[in-house]
C-alpha positions in Angstrom: 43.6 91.9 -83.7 45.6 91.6 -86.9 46.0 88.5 -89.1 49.2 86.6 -89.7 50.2 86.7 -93.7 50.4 83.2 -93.5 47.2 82.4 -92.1 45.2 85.1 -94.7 47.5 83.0 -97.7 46.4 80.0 -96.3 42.7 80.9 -96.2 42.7 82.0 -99.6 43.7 79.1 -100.8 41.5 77.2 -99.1 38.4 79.0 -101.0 40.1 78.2 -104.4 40.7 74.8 -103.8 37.4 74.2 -102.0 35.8 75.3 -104.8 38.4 72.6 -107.0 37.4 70.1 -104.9 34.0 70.9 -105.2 33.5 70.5 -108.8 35.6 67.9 -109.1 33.1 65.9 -106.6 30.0 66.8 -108.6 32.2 66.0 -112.4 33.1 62.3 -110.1 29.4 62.1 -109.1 27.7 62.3 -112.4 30.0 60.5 -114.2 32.3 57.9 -112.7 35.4 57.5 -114.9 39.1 57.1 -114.2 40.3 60.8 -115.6 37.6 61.6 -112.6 38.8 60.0 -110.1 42.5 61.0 -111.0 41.4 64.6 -111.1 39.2 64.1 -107.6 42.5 62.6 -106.0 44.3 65.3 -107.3 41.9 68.3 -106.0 42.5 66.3 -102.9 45.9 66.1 -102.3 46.1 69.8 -103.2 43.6 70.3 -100.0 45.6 68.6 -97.9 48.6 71.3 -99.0 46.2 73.8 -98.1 45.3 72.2 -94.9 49.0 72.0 -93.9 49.5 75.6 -94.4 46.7 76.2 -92.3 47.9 74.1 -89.3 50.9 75.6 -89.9 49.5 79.2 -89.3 47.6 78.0 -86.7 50.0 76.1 -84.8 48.1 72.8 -84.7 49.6 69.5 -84.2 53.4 71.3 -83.5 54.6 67.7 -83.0 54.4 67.1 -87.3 57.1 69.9 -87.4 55.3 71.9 -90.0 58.1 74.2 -90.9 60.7 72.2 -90.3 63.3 70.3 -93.2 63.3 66.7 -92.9 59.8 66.5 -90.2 56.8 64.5 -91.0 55.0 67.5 -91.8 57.5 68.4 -94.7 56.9 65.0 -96.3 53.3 65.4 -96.4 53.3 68.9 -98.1 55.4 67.4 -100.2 54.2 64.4 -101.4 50.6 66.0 -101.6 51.9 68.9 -103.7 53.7 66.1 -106.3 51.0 64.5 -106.1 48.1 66.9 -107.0 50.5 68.8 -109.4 50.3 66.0 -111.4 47.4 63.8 -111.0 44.9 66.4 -111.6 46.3 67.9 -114.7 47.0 64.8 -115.7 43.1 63.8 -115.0 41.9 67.2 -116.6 43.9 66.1 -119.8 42.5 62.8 -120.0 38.9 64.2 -119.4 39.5 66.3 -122.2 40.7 63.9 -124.4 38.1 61.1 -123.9 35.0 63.1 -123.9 32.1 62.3 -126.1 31.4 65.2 -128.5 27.8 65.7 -129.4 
């Protein structure tokens, strides 16, 4: 049985982002701030990109039009993908910025 390109991509990127989200849950826990939370949102919404690829490889939920221009499914990859682009940086940066130094 060989694997689809798409679906090994997709997998891949799932560990990474995992992982993202991971941290970014622990960082959250510890320390509950906004730069936190943006970052946490953003890790987020870059798993649900992930997750769409996935369903896409895997032909779940057909009816959301994964692949297709102008679907439901296109919105969502999109908005999550503008959305985690820039909130997590954006979150890193502010992290960065506001941290105490000992």
């Amino acid at each position: 049985m060989t694997m689809d390109a798409a679906l090994l991509k997709a997998l891949v990127a799932l560990v990474s982002v995992g992982m993202l989200f991971a941290g970014s849950a622990i960082m959250f826990l510890r320390r509950k701030a906004a730069p936190l939370f943006l970052q946490l949102f953003g890790a987020g919404c870059m798993l649900v990109v992930v997750s769409t690829h996935l369903f896409e490889a895997l032909h779940l939920f057909p009816w959301m039009g994964w692949g297709d221009e102008h679907s439901v499914g296109h919105y969502l990859d999109l908005v999550s993908a503008l959305l985690g682009l820039t909130l997590f940086p954006l979150g890193y940066l502010l992290h960065a910025l506001t941290r105490v130094r000992c």
